[in-house]
N, C-alpha and C positions, 0 to 999 in steps of 0.2 A: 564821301558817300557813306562810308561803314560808321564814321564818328557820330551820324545821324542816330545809329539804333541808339534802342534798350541797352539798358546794364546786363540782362539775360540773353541778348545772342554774345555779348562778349564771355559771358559767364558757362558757355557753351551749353544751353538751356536747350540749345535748337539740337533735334535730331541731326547724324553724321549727313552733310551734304546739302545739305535744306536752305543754309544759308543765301540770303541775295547775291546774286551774280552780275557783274560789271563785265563786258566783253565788248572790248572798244581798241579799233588800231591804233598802234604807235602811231602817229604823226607828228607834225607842229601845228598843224589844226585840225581843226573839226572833219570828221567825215560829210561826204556832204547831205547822211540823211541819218537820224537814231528814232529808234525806238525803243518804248517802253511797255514791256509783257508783262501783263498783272494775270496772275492766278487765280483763278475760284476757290469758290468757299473753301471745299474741302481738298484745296493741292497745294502748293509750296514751288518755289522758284525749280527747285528738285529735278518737278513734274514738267518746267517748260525751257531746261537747260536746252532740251535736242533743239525745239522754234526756232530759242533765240542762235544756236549754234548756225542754221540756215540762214536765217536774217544778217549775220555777221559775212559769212559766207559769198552775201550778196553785196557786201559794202557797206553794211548799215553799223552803227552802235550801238549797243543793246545796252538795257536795263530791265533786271528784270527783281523786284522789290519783295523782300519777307513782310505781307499784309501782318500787321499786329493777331498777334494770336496764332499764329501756322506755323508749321512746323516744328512744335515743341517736342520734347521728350515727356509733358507732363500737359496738354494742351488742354484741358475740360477746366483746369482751374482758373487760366489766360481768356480762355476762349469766354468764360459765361461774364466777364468785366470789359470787355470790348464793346466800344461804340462806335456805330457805324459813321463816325467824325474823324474818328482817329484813319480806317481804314480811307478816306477820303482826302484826309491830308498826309496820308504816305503815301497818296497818286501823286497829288499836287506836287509834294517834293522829287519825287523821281521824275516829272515833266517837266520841273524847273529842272535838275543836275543834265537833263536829256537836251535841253537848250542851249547847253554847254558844248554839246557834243556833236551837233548838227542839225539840221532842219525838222 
């Protein structure tokens, strides 16, 4: 999941906590339902930790993905070179890892 980003969420580019959140039960298989919580424009995985804490709560798997450009420490210079492709294929990949994880 995390081997997916940028060199700048490993380079701890992203604001303390903002990072994408994986919250999925031990088992030997899949839960038998996941989701994945995408943020708006102006919030960060940060902002829907509490959701997905309840979503988890209820059985599910959660995913919830740093959209390119959010939650940086320096974000206006990330943010104005983002295209709206990129944000579209890092749904796309967190619905495929969510596939993995249950229904």
């Amino acid at each position: 999941w995390t081997s997916h980003y940028p060199p700048w969420i490993a380079a701890k580019a992203t604001r303390p906590g903002y990072d994408p959140e994986l919250i999925i039960h031990l088992r030997a298989s899949p839960a038998g339902n996941a989701i994945v919580l995408v943020h708006g424009l102006t919030d960060s995985p940060f902002l829907m930790r509490a959701v997905g804490k309840g979503f988890y709560e209820m059985g599910f798997n959660v995913l919830i993905p740093l959209m390119p450009a959010h939650g940086l420490k320096q974000p206006a210079e990330k943010m104005e070179r983002v295209r709206v492709k990129e944000w579209q294929d890092e749904v796309s990949f967190a619905v495929q890892c969510a596939q993995e994880l249950g229904q």
